[in-house]
DOGUPA-563887 format. One record per residue: x, y negated, z of N, C-alpha, C in turn. Coordinates in steps of 0.2 Angstrom, whole numbers, plus 5000, padded with zeros to 4 digits. Layout:
<recs>
XYZXYZXYZ...
</recs>
This chain:
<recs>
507248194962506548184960506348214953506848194948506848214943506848284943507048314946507248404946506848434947506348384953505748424955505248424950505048374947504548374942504748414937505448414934505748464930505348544932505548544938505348634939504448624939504248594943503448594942503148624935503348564928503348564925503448624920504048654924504048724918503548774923503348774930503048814932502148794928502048744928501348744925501248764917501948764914501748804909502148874907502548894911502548974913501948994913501948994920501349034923500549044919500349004915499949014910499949044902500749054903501149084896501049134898501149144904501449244908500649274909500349244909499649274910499249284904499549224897499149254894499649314889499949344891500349374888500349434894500049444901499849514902500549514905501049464910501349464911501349484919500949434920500649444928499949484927500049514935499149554935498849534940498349534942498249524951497449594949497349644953496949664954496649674963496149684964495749694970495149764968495249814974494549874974494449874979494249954979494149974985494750044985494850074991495350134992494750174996495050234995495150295001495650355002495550385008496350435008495750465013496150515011495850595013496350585021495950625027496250615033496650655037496750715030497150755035497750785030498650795032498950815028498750855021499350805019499350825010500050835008500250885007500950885005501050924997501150864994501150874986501750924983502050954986502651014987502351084985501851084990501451154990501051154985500751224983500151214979499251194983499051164981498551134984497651144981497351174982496651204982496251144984495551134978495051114983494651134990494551104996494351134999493451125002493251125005492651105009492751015012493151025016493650985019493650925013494050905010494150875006493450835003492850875000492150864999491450835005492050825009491750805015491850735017491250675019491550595015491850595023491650605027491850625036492450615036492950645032493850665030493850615027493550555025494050505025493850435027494550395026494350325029494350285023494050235024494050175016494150095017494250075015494650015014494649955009494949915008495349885003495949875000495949874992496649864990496749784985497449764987497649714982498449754981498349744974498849724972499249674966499749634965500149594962500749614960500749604953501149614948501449544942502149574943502349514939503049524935503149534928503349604925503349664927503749724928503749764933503849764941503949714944503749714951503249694952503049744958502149744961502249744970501749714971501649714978500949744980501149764984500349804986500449814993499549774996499349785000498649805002498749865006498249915009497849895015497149905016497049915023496349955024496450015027495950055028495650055036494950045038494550025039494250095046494650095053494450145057494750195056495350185053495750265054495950275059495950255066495950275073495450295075495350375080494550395083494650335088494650285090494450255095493850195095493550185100492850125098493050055097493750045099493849975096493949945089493849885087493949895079494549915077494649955072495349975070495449955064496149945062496449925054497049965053496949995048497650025045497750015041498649945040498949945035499549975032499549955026500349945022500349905016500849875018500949825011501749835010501749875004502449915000502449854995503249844993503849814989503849854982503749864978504149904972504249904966504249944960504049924954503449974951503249934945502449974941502649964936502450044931502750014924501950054922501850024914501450044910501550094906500950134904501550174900500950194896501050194888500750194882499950154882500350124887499550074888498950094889499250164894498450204895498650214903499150204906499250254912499750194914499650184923500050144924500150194932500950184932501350214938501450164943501750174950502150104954502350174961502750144962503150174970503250094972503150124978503350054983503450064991503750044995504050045000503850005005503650005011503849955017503249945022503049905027502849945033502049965034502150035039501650045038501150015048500649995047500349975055499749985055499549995063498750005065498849945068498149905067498149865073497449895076497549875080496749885088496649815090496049795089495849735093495149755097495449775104495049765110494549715110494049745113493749675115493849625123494049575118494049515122494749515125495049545120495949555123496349535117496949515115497449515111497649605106497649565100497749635096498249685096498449745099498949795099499249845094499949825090500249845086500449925087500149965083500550055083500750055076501150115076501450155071501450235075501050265070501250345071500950355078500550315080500150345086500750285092501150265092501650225096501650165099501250135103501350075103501750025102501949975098502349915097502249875099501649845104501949795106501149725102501149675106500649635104500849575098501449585096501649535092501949555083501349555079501249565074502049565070502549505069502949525067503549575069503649575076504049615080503949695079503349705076502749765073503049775066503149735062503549755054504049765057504349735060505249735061505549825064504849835066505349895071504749945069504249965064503950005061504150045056504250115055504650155052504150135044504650135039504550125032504150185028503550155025503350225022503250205015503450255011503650265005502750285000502550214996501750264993502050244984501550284981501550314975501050304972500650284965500150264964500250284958499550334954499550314947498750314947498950264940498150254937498150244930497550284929497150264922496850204921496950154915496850104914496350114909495550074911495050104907494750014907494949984902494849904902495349874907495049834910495049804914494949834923494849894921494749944928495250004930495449984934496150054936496050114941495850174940495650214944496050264943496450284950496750324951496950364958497650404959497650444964498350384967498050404977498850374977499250414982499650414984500050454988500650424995500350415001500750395007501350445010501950435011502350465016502750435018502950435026503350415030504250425025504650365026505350355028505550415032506150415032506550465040506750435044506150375047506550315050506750265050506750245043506950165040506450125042506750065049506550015048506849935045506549905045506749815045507549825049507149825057507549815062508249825061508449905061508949945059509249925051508749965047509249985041509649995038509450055043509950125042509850175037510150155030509950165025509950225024510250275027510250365027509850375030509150335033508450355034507950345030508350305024507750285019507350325017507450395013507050425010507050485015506150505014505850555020506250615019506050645025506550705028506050765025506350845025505850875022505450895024505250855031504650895036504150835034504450785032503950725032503150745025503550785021503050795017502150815018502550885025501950915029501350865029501750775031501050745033500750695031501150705024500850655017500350645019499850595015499350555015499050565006498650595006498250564996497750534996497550494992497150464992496750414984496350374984495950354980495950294978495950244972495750184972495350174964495050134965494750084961494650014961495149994958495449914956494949884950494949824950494749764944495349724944495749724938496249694935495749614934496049584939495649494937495949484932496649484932497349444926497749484926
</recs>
């Protein structure tokens, strides 16, 4: 009993040490991602395409931070052409560093899923166009890993920047077959770019 109140006690005055010291973040915006490959390898032109709001989907983003590990999770809003409601997530593991306290970095890892909710039916788990299955976890477990990228300029309290999604070579949960962790060189072709603006709450 004594050990618990022990750690309570250091947590209620952590946690308001770390924050006011810029230790922890919690931010929330809006995203967007352009809908058709982007592959940051080649050199890349404005196009028409691109200037067109049609090309893309939008969403929401959170992100948490607490020294340099961040978590982040995405969900964008009809990225399937189909009439049922659709969601597409990712919520990537990784680390975010600041840098000269104008620009902040993060890479992050881990799964990526659509869900579809019918009407009037149970909601159906894809990755990459593939059915998984009706059961939300079994859907992380056996979804290949996708690798995103984030940088922003930190302007106050508001972070506005570019981000960048790409597919694993395969790595999921399930397996963890670490020789698939990082994407193959075709995986580039179907990169994903994209947009956010955040409000850092803390």
């Amino acid at each position: 009993m004594k050990k618990m109140i022990l750690a309570l006690a250091i947590v209620v005055f952590l946690v308001p040490a770390m924050l006011s010291a810029g230790l922890v973040n919690l931010s929330v915006g809006a995203t967007a991602q352009y809908g058709q490959p982007f592959d940051v390898l080649e050199e890349n032109e404005w196009t028409e395409d691109m200037g067109n709001i049609e090309n893309y989907t939008f969403g929401g983003e959170l992100r948490a931070r607490v020294l340099f590990a961040e978590v982040n999770v995405m969900a964008l809003y009809g990225s399937d052409d189909v009439d049922d409601l659709t969601f597409s997530g990712v919520v990537t593991g990784g680390l975010s560093l600041d840098l000269l306290g104008l620009v902040r970095v993060g890479l992050g890892l881990g799964p990526r899923v659509t869900a579809v909710f019918p009407e009037g039916q149970d909601p159906q788990f894809y990755a990459e166009g593939v059915l998984l299955g009706e059961d939300f976890e079994e859907a992380l477990m056996s979804t290949p890993l996708t690798w995103r990228a984030t940088a922003d300029v930190k302007l106050g309290n508001i972070l506005v920047g570019l981000n960048y999604t790409i597919n694993s070579n395969g790595f999921t949960l399930e397996s963890s077959d670490y020789t698939k962790l990082l994407p193959a060189s075709s995986a580039w072709e179907n990169g994903r770019i994209g947009a956010s603006v955040l409000y850092t709450i803390f």
